[in-house]
DRENMI-452768 format. One record per residue (C-alpha): residue number from 0; residue in one letter; chain; x, y, z. Coordinates in nm, 4 decimals, padded with zeros to 6 digits. Each point is the difference from the previous one (the first is absolute). Layout:
# DRENMI-452768
<r nr="NUM" rest="a" kette="A" east="X" north="Y" up="Z"/>
...
This chain:
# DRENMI-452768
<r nr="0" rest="x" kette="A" east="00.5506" north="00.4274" up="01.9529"/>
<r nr="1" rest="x" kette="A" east="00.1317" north="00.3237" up="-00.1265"/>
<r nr="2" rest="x" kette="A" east="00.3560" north="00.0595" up="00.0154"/>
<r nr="3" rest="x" kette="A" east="00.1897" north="00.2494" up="-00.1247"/>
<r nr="4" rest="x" kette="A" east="00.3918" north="00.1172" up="-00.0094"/>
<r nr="5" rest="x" kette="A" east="00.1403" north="00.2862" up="00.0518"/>
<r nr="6" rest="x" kette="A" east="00.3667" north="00.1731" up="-00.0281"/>
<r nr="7" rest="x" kette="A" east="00.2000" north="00.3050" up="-00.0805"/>
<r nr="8" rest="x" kette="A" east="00.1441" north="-00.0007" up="-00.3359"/>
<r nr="9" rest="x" kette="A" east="00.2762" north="-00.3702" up="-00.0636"/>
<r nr="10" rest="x" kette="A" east="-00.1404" north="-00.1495" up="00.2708"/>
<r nr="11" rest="x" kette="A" east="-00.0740" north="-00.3026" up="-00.1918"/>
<r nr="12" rest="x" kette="A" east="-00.3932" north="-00.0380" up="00.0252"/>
<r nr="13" rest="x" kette="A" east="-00.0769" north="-00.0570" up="-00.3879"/>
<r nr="14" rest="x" kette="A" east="00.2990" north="-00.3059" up="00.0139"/>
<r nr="15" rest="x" kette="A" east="-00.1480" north="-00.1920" up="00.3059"/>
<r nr="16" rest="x" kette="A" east="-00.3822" north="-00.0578" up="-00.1116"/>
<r nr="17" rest="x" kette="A" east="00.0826" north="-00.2717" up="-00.2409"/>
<r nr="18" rest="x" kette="A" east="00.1322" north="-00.2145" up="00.1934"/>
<r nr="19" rest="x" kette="A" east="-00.2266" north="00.0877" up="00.2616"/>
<r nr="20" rest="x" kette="A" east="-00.3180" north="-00.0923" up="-00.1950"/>
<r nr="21" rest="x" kette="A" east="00.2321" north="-00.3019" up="-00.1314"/>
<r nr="22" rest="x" kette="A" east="00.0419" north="-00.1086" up="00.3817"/>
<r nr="23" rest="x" kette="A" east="-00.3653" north="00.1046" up="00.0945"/>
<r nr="24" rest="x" kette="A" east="-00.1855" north="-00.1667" up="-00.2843"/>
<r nr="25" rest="x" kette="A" east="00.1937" north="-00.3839" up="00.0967"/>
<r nr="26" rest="x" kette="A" east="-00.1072" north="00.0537" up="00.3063"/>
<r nr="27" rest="x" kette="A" east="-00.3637" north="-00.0672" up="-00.1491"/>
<r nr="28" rest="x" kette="A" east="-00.1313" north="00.4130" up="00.0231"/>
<r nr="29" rest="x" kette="A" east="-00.1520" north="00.1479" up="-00.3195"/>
<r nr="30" rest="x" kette="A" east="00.2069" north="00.3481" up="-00.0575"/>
<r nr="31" rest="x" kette="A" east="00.0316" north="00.3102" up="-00.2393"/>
<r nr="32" rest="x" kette="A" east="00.2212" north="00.2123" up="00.0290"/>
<r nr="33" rest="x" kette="A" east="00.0117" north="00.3285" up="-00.1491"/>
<r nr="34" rest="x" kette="A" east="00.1437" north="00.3747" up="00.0410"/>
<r nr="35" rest="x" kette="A" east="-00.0504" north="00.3642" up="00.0453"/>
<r nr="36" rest="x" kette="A" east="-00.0392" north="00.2324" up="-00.2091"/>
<r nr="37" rest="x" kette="A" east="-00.1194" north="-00.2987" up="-00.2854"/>
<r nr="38" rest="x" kette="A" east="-00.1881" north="-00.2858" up="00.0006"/>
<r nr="39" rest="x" kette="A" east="-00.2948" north="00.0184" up="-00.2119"/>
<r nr="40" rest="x" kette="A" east="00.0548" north="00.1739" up="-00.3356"/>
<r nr="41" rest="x" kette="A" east="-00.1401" north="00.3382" up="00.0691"/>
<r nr="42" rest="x" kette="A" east="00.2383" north="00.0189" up="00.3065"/>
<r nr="43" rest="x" kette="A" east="00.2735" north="-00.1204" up="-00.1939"/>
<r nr="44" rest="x" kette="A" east="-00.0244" north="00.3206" up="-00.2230"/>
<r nr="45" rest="x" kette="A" east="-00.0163" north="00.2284" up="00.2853"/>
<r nr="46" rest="x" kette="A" east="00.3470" north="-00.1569" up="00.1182"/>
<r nr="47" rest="x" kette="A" east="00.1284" north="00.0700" up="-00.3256"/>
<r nr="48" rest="x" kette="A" east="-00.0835" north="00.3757" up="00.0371"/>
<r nr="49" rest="x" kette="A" east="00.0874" north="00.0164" up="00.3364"/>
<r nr="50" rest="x" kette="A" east="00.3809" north="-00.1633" up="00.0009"/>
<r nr="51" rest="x" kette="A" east="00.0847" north="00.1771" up="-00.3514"/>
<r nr="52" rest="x" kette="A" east="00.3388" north="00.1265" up="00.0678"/>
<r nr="53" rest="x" kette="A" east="-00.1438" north="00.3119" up="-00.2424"/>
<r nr="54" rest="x" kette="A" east="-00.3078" north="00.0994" up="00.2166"/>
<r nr="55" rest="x" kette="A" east="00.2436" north="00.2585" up="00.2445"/>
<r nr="56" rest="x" kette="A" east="-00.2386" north="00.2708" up="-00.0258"/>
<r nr="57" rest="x" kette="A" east="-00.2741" north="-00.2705" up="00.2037"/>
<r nr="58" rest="x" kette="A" east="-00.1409" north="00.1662" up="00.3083"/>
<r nr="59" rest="x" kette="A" east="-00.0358" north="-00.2055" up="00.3336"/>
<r nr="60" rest="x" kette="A" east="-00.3468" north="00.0687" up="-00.0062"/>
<r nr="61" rest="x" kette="A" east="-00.0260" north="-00.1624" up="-00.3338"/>
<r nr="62" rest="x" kette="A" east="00.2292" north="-00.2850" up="00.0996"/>
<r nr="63" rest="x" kette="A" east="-00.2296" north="-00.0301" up="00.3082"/>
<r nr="64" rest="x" kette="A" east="-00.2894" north="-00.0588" up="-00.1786"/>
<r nr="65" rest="x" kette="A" east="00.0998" north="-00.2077" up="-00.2949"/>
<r nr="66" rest="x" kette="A" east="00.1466" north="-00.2517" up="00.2107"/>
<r nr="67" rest="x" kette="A" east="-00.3476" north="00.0137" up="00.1929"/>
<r nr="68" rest="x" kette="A" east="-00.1956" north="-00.0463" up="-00.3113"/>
<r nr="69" rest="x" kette="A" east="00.2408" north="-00.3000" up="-00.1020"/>
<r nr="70" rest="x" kette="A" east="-00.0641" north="-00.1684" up="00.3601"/>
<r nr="71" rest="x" kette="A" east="-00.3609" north="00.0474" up="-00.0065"/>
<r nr="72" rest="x" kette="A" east="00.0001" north="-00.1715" up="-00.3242"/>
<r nr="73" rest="x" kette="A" east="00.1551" north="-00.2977" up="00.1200"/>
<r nr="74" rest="x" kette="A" east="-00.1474" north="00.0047" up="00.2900"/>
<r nr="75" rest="x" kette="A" east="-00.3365" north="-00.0431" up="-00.1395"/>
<r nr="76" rest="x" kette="A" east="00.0725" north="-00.2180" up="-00.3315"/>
<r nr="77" rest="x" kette="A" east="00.2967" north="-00.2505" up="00.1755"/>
<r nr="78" rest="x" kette="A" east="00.0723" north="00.0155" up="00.4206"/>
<r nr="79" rest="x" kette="A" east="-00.3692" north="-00.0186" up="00.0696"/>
<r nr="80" rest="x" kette="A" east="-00.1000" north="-00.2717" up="-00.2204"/>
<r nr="81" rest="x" kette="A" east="00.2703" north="-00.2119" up="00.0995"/>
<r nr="82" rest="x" kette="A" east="-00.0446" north="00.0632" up="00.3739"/>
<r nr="83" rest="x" kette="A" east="-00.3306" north="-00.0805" up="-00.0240"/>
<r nr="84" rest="x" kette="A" east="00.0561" north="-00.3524" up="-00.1820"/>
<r nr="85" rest="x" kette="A" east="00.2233" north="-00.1375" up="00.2914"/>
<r nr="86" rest="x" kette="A" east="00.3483" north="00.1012" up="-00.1923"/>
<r nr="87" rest="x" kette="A" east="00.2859" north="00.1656" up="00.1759"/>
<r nr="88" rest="x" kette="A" east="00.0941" north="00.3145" up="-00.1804"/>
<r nr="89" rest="x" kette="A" east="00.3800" north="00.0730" up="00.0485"/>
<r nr="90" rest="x" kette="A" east="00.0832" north="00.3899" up="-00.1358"/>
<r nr="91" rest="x" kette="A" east="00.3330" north="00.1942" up="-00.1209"/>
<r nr="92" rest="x" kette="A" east="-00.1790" north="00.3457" up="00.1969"/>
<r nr="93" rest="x" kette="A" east="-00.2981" north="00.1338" up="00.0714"/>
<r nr="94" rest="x" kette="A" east="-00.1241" north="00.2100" up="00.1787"/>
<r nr="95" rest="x" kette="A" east="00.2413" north="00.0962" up="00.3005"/>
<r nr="96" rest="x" kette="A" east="00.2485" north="00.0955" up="-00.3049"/>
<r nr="97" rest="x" kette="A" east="-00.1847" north="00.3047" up="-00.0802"/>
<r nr="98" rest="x" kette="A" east="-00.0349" north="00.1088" up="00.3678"/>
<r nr="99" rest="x" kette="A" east="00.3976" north="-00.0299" up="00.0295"/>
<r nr="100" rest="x" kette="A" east="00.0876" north="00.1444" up="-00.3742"/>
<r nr="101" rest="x" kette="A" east="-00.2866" north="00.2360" up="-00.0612"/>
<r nr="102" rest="x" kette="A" east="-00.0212" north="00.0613" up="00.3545"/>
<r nr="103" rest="x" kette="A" east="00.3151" north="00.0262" up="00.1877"/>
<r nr="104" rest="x" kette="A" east="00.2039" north="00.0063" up="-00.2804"/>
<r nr="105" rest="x" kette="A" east="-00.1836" north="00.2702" up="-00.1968"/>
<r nr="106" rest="x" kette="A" east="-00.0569" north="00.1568" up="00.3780"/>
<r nr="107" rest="x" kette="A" east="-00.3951" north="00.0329" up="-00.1292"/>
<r nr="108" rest="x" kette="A" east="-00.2615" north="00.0369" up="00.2765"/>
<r nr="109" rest="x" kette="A" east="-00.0332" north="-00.3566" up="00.1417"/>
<r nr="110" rest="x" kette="A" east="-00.3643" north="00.0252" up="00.0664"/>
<r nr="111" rest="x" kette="A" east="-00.0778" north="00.0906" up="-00.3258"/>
<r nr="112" rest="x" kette="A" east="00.2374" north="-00.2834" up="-00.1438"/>
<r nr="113" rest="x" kette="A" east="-00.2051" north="-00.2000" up="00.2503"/>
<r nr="114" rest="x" kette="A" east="-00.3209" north="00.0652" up="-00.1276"/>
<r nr="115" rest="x" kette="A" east="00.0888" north="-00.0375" up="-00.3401"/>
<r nr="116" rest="x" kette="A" east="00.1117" north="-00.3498" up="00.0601"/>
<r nr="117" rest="x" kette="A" east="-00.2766" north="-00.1714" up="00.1658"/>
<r nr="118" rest="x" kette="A" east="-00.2483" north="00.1574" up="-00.2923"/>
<r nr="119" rest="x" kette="A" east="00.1905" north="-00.1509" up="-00.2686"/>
<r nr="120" rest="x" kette="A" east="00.0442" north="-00.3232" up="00.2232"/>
<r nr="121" rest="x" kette="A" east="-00.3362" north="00.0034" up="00.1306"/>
<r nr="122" rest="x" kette="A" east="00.1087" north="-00.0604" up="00.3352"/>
<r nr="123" rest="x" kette="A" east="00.1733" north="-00.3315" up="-00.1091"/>
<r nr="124" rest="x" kette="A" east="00.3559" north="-00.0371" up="00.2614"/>
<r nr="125" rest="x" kette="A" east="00.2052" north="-00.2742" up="-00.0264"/>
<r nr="126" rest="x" kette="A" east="00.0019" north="-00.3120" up="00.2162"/>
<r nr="127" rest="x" kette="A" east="00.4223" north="00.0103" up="00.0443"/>
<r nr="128" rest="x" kette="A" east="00.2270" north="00.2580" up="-00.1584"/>
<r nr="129" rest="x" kette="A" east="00.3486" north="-00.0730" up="-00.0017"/>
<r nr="130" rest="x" kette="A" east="00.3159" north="00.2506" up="00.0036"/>
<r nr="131" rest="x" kette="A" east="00.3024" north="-00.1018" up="-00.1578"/>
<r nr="132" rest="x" kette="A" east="00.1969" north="00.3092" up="00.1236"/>
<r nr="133" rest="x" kette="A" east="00.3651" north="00.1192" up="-00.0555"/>
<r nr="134" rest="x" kette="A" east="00.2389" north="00.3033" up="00.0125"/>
<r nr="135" rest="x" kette="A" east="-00.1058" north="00.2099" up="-00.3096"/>
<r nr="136" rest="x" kette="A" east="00.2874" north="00.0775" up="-00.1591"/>
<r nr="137" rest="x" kette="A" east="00.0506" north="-00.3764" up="00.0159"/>
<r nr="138" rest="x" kette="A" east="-00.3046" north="-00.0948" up="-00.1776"/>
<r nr="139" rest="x" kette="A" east="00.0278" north="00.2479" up="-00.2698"/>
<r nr="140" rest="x" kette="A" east="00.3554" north="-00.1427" up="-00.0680"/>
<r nr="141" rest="x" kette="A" east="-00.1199" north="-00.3468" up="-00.0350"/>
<r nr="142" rest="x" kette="A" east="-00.2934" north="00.1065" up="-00.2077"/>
<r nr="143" rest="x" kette="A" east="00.2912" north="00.1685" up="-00.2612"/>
<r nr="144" rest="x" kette="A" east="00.2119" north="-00.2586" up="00.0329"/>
<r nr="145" rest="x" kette="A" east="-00.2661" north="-00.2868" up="-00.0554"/>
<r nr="146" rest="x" kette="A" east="-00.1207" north="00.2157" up="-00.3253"/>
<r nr="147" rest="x" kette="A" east="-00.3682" north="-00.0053" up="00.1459"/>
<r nr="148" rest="x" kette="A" east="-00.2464" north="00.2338" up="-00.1682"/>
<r nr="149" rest="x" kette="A" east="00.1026" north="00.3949" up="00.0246"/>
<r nr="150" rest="x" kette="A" east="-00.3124" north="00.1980" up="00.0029"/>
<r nr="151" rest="x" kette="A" east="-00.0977" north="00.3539" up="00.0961"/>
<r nr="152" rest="x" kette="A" east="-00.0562" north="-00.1422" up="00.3753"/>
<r nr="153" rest="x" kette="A" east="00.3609" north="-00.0342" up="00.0227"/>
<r nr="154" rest="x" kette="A" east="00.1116" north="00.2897" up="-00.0938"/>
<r nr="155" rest="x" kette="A" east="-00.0049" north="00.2054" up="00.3196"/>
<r nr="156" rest="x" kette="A" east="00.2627" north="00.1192" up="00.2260"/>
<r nr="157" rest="x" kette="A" east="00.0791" north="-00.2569" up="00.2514"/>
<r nr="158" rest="x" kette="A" east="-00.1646" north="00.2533" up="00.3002"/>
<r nr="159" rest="x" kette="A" east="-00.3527" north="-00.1246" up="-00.1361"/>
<r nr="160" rest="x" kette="A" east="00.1321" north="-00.3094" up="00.0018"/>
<r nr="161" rest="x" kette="A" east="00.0904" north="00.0166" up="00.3757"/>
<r nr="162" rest="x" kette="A" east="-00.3601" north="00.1444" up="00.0692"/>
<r nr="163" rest="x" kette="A" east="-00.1816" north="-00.2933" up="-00.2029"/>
<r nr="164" rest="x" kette="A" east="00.2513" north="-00.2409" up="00.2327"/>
<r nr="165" rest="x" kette="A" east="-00.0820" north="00.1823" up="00.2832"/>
<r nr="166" rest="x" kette="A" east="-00.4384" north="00.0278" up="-00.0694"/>
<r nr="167" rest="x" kette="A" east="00.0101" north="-00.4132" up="00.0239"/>
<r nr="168" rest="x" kette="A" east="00.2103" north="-00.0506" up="00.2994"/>
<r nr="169" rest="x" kette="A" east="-00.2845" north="00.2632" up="00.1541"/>
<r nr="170" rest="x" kette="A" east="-00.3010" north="-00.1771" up="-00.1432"/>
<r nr="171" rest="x" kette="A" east="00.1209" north="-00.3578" up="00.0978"/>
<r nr="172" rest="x" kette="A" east="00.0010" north="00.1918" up="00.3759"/>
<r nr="173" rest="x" kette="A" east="-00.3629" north="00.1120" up="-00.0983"/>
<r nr="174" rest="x" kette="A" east="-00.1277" north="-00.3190" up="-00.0490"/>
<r nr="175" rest="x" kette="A" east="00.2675" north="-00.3000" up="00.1166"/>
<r nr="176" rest="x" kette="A" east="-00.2181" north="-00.2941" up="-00.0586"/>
<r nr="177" rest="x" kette="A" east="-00.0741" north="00.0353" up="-00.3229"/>
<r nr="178" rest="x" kette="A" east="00.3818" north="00.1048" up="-00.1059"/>
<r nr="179" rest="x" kette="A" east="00.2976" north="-00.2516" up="00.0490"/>
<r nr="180" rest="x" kette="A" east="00.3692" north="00.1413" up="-00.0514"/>
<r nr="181" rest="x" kette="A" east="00.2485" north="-00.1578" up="-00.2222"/>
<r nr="182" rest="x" kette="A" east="00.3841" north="00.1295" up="-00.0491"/>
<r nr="183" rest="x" kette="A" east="00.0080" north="-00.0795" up="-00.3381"/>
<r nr="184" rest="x" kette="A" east="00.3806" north="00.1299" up="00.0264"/>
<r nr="185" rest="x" kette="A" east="00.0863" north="-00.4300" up="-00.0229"/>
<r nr="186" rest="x" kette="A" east="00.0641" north="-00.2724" up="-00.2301"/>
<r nr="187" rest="x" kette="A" east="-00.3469" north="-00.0253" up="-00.2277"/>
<r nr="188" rest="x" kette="A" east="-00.0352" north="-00.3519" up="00.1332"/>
<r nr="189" rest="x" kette="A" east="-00.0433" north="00.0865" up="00.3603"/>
<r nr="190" rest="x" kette="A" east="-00.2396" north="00.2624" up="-00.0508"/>
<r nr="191" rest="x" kette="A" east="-00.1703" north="-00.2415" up="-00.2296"/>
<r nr="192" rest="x" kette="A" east="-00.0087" north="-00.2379" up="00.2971"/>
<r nr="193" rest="x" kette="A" east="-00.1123" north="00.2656" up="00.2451"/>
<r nr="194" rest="x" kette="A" east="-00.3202" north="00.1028" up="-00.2261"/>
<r nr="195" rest="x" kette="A" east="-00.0712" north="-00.3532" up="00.0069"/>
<r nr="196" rest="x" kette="A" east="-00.0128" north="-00.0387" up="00.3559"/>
<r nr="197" rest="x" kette="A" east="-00.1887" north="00.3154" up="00.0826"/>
<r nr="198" rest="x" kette="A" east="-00.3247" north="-00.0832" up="-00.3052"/>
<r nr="199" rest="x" kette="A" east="00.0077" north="-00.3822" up="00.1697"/>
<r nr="200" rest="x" kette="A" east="-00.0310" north="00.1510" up="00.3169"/>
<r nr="201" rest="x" kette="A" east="-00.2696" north="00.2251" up="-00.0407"/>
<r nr="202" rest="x" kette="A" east="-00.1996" north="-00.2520" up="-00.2436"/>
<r nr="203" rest="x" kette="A" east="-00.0199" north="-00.2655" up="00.2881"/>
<r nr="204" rest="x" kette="A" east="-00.1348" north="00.2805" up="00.2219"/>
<r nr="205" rest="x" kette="A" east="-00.2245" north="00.1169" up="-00.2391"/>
<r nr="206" rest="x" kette="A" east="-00.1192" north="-00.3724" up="-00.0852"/>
């Protein structure tokens, strides 16, 4: 099973897979996790270009496509591979991120962002994505105040911010069972507890 999480900026997704795979693997299920942009080495190095606080002068076109030539990297070298031996693959992003940063964020043509996507993908979707969604402002707060990595992604005026938010809420309407909603605006242990439920859940049905 492919699973992937998803959130607006502090929303906590990078915290929550460790104890996730922790939880997941005693349960007897063989997982890897990994993120987006990264994961193999040659997508680690586009990350690296892409969340440099110096690269200001980056067009979204540019950040479009890097970020698709990261994914389709570890789409082909990691997510496939795995899937295909049995594992669960659990991701920090993927795909849907570019269609609410590039895309509604950016305000690029969606159909092109589209496009783009399932080329460097190949067409691969995700069994379950999860949101872990709160107020913006909120989650850019708690990102300063937990020190979490600053990049050049974060260094927008909270309007984008509010469209990113917004581009989720309207793709989990797109396509509700595949997305699951959780207000991550709690204590870290019950969202923790709520991500649990919701993989068990759909790994039974899926068994």
């Amino acid at each position: 099973m492919f699973i992937t999480l998803e959130g607006p900026e502090g929303s906590g997704k990078t915290s929550h897979i460790p104890s996730l795979v922790e939880y997941l693997r005693e349960r007897g299920h063989v997982v890897f996790p990994t993120r987006e942009p990264g994961g193999t080495s040659i997508s680690e190095q586009i990350r690296d270009i892409l969340h440099d606080i110096k690269n200001t002068e980056m067009h979204p076109r540019t950040e479009t496509l890097l970020y698709q030539a990261a994914r389709a990297q570890i789409v082909e070298q990691v997510i496939k591979p795995r899937l295909s031996a049995g594992e669960i693959v659990l991701s920090d992003r993927y795909c849907d991120s570019t269609i609410a940063y590039q895309g509604y964020g950016h305000q690029q043509d969606l159909e092109q962002i589209r496009a783009l996507v399932k080329y460097a993908t190949g067409g691969l979707i995700p069994d379950l994505t999860i949101l872990l969604d709160l107020d913006v402002e909120v989650g850019l707060k708690r990102k300063k105040k937990n020190g979490e990595e600053w990049n050049r992604m974060d260094a927008h005026e909270v309007a984008f911010y509010q469209r990113v938010r917004a581009g989720y809420l309207e793709m989990v309407k797109q396509e509700p069972k595949r997305w699951v909603v959780i207000n991550s605006d709690q204590k870290w242990e019950s969202v923790q507890e709520e991500l649990r439920k919701v993989i068990v859940e759909r790994l039974k049905i899926a068994g």
